[in-house]
KETISE-291072 format. One record per residue (C-alpha): x, y, z. Coordinates in nm, 2 decimals, decimal comma, always signed. Example, Ala and Ser with C-alpha at 12.3 -4.5 7.8 and 13.67 -1.06 7.14 Angstrom:
! residues 2
+--------+--------+--------+
:      u :      v :      w :
+--------+--------+--------+
:  +1,23 :  -0,45 :  +0,78 :
:  +1,37 :  -0,11 :  +0,71 :
+--------+--------+--------+
This chain:
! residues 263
+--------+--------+--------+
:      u :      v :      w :
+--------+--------+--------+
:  -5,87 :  -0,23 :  +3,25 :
:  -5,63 :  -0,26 :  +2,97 :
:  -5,35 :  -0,03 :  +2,87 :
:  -5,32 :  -0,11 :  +2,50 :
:  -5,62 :  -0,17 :  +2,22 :
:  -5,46 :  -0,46 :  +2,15 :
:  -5,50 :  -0,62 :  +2,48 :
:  -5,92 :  -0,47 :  +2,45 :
:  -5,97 :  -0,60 :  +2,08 :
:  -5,83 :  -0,91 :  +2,25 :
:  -6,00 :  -0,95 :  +2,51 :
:  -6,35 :  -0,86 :  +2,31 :
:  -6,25 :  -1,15 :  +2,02 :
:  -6,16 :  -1,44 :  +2,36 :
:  -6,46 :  -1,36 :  +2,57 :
:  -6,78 :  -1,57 :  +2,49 :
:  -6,97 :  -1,32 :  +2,74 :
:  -7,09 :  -1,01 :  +2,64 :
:  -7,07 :  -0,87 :  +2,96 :
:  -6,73 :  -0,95 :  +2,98 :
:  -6,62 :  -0,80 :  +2,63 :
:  -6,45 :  -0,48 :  +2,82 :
:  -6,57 :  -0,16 :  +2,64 :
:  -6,43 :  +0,18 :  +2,62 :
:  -6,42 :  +0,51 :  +2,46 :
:  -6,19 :  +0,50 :  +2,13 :
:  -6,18 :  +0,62 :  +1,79 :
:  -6,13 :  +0,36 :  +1,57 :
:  -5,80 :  +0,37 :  +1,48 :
:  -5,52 :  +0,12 :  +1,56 :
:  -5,18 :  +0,25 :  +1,64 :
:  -4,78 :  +0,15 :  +1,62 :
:  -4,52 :  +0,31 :  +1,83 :
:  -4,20 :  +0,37 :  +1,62 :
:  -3,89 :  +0,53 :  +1,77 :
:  -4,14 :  +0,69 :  +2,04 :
:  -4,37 :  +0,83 :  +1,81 :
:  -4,73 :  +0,67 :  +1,80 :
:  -4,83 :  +0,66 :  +1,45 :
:  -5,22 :  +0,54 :  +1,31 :
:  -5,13 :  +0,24 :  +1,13 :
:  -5,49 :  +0,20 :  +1,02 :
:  -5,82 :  +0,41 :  +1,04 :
:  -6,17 :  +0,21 :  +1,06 :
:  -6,39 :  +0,28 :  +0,80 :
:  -6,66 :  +0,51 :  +0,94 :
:  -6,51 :  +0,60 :  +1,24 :
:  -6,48 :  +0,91 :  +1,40 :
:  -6,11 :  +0,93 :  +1,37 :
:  -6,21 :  +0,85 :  +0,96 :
:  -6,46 :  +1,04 :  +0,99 :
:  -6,25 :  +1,35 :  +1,13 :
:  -5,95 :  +1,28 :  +0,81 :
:  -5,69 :  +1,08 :  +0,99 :
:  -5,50 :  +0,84 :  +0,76 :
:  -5,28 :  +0,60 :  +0,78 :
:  -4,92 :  +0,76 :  +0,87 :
:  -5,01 :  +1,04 :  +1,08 :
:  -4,85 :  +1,10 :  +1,40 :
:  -5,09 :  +1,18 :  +1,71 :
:  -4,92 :  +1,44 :  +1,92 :
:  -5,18 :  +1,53 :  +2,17 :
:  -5,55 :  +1,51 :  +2,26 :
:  -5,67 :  +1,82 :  +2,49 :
:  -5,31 :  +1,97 :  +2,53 :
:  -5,19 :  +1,63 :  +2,72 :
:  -5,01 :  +1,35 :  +2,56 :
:  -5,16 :  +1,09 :  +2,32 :
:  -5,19 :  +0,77 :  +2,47 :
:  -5,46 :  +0,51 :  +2,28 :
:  -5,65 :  +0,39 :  +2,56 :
:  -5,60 :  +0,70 :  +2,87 :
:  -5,64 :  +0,99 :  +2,63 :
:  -6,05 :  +0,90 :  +2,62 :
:  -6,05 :  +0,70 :  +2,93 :
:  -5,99 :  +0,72 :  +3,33 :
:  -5,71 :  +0,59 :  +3,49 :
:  -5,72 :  +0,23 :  +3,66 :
:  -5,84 :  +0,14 :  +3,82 :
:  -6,17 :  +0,33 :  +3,73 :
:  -6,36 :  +0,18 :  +3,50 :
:  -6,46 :  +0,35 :  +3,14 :
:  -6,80 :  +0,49 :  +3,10 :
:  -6,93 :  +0,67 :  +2,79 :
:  -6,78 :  +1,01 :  +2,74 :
:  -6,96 :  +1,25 :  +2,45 :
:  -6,74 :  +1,55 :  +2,51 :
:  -6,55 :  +1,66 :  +2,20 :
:  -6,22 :  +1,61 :  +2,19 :
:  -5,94 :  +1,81 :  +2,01 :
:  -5,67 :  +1,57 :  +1,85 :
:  -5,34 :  +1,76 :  +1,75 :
:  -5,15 :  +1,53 :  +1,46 :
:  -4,86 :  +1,55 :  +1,23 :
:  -4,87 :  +1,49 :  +0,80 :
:  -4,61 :  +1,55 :  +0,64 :
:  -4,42 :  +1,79 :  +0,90 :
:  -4,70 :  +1,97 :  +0,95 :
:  -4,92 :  +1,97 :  +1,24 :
:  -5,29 :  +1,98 :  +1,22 :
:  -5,60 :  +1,96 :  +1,48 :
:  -5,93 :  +1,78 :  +1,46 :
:  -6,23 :  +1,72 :  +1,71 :
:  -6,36 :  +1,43 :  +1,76 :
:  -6,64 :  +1,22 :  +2,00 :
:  -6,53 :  +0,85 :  +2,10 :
:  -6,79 :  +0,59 :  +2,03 :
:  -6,79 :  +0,36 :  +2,37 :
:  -6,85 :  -0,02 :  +2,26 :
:  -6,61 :  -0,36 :  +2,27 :
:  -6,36 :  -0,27 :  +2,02 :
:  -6,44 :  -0,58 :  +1,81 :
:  -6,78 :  -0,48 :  +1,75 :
:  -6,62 :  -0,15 :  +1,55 :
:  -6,43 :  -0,41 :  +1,37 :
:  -6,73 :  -0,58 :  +1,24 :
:  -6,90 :  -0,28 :  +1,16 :
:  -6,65 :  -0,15 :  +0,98 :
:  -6,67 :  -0,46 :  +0,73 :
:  -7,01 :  -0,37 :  +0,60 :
:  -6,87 :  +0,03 :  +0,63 :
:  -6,62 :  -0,06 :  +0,38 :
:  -6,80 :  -0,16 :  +0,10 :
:  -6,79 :  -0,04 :  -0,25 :
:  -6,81 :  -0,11 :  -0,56 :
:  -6,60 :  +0,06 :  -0,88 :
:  -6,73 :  +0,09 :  -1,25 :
:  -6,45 :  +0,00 :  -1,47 :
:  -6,53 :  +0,07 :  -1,90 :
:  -6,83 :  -0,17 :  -1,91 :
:  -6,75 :  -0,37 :  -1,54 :
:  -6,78 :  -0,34 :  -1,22 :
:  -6,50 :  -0,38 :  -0,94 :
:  -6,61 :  -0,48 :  -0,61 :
:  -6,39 :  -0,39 :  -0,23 :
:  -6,48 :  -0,51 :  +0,07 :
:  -6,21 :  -0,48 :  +0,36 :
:  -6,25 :  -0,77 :  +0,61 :
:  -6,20 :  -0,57 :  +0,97 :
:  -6,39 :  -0,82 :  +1,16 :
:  -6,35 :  -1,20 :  +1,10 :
:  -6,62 :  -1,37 :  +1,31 :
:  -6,79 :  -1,70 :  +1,40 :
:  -7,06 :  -1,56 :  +1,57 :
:  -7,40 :  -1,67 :  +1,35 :
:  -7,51 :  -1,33 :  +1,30 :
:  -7,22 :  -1,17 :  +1,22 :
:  -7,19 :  -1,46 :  +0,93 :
:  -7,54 :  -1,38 :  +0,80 :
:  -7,41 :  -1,01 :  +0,80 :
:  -7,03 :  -1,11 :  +0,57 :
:  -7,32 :  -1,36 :  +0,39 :
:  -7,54 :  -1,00 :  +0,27 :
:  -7,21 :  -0,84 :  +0,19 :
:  -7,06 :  -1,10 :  -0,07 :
:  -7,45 :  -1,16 :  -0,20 :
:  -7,47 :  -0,73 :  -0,31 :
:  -7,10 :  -0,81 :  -0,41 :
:  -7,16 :  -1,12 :  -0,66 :
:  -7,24 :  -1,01 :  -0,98 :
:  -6,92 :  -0,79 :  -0,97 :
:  -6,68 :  -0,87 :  -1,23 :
:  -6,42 :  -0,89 :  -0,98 :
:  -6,33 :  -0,88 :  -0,62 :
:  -6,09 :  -0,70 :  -0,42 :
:  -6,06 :  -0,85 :  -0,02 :
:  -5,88 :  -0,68 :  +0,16 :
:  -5,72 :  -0,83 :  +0,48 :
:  -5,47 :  -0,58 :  +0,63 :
:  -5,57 :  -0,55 :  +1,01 :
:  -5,81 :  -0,83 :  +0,97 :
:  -5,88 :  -0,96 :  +1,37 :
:  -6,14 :  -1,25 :  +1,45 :
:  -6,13 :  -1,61 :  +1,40 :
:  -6,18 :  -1,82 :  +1,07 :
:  -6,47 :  -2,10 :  +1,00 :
:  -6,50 :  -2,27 :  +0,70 :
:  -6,81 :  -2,07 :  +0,69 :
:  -6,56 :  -1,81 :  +0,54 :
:  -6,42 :  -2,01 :  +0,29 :
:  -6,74 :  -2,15 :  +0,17 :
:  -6,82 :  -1,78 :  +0,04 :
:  -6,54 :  -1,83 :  -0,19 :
:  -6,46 :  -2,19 :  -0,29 :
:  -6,69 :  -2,45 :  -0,43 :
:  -6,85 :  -2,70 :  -0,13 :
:  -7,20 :  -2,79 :  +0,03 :
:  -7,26 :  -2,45 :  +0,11 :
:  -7,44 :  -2,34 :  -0,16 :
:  -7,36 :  -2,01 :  -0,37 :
:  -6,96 :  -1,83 :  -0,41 :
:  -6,77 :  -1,55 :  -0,53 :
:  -6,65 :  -1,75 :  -0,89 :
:  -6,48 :  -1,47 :  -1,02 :
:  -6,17 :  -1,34 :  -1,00 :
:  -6,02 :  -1,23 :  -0,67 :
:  -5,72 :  -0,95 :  -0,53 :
:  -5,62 :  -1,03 :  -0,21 :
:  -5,45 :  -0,74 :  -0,04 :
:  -5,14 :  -0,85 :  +0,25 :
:  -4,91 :  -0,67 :  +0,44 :
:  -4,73 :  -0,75 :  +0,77 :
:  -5,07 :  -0,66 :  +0,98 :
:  -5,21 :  -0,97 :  +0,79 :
:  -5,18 :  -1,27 :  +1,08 :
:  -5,36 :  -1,60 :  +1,25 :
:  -5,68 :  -1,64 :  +1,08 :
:  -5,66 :  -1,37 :  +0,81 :
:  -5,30 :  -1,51 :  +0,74 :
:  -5,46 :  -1,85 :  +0,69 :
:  -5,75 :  -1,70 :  +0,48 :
:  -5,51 :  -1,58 :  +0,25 :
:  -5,29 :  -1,88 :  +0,21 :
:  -5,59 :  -2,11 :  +0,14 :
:  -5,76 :  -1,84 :  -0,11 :
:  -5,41 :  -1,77 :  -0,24 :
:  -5,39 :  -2,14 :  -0,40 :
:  -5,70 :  -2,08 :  -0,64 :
:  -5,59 :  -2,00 :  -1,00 :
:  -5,82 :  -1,70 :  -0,99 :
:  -5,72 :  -1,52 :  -0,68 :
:  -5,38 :  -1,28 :  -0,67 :
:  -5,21 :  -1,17 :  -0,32 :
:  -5,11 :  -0,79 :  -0,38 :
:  -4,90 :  -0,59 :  -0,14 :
:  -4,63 :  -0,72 :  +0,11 :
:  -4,51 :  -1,01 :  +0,35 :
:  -4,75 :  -1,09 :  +0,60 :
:  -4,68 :  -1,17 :  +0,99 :
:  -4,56 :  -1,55 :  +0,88 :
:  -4,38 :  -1,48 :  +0,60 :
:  -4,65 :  -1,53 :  +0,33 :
:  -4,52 :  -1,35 :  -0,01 :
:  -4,76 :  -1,20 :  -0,25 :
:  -4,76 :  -1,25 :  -0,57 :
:  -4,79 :  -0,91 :  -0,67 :
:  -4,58 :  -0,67 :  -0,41 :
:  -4,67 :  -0,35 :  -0,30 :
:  -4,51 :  -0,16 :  -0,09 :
:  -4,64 :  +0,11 :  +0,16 :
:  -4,41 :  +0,26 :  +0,39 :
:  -4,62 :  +0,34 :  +0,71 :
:  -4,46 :  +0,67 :  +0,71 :
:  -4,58 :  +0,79 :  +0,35 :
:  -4,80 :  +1,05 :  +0,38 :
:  -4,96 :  +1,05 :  +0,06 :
:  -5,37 :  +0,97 :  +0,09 :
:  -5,32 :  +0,74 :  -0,23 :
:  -5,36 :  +0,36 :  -0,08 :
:  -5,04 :  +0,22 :  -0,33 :
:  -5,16 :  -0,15 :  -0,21 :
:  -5,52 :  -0,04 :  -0,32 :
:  -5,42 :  +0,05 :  -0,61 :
:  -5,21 :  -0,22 :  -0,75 :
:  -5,47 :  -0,48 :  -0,68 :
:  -5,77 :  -0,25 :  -0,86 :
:  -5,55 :  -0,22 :  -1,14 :
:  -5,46 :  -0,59 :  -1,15 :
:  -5,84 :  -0,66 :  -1,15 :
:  -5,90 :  -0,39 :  -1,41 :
:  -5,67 :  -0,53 :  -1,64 :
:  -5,83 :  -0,89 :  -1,63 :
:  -6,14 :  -0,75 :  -1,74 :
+--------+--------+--------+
């Protein structure tokens, strides 16, 4: 058992055993510590922690009067071993200086498979005068054949947009040039020709990173937001300090209105 979801969402993306992709109880957030206070740096897309309200920028204070902690606040102590838990938990949290209380139930899987299900979660599509903005945020990168034929349906419902938003803050998995292919001209048969927002910030690394930079040489496609992990600029900054609490996405919004006024 793992301490961190990190370590899990690790641990889920290295093994190429199911049985051996640890699962626990969580609620689909991911989580920074910052001068001792653990703040949700992101919130998967149908979640229960989204589904409950959190956002980006809150701090958790407590789950069931005890201390927050991301993994033990839902799950035994080692060295027991998680098993599903339905109770309801109640989640005290901090916006803006004031404290508020949720409940929640943990979904028990690998953390990775939240990931990917959050890609498809995420979808949307915005109606712009006459056009039609698409968004898809890419949680889960994966190799895994089904998983491709899944991003595959995505970018297919997503094609005859006008435009594209891809979002890859808190992207985790591992590129193929299957990924690409949905983008760029090849052997592979139909892409997205139109043009692309790419949205960075400093939870942008490894593959996702290397997505960007690739995508980020095409005439058509514009990084918006800030630096990622390796120092990759966008072209169009952004800033979002992780301890605004407004619910407005600034990053979001800069790319949407990029796209908007291209069209």
């Amino acid at each position: 058992m793992f301490d961190s979801l990190a370590a899990y969402l690790q641990a889920a993306l290295t093994s190429r055993r199911s049985d051996r992709q640890q699962r626990l109880n969580h609620i689909g957030i991911a989580v920074v510590e910052v001068e001792g206070r653990r703040l949700v740096s992101a919130v998967l897309d149908n979640s229960p922690a989204f589904r409950a309200g959190l956002r980006r920028g809150d701090r958790i204070i407590s789950v069931n009067g005890g201390p927050f902690h991301p993994v033990y606040s839902f799950n035994p102590q080692p060295p027991a071993i998680p098993e599903p838990d339905r109770q309801v938990f109640r989640l005290v949290f901090s916006r803006g200086g004031t404290e508020q209380e949720v409940a929640l139930t943990p979904v028990f899987n690998n953390l990775f498979d939240s990931y990917r299900n959050a890609v498809e979660a995420s979808v949307q599509q915005f109606n712009v005068g006459n056009k039609v903005i698409g968004y898809v945020r890419l949680w889960g990168i994966s190799r895994n054949a089904n998983d491709l034929v899944v991003l595959q349906r995505v970018m297919a419902d997503l094609r005859t947009t006008s435009s594209l938003i891809v979002d890859l803050r808190n992207a985790a998995g591992y590129l193929d040039r299957e990924h690409l292919a949905l983008f760029l001209p090849g052997d592979f048969g139909d892409y997205y020709s139109s043009p692309l927002a790419l949205i960075i910030d400093r939870s942008t690394s490894g593959p996702a990173e290397a997505f960007a930079r690739e995508l980020s040489r095409l005439e058509r496609v514009t990084s918006v937001g800030s630096a990622t992990a390796g120092g990759l600029q966008p072209e169009l900054r952004a800033d979002w300090p992780l301890d605004s609490t407004s619910a407005n996405d600034p990053q979001f919004e800069a790319a949407l209105g990029l796209l908007a006024g291209l069209i």
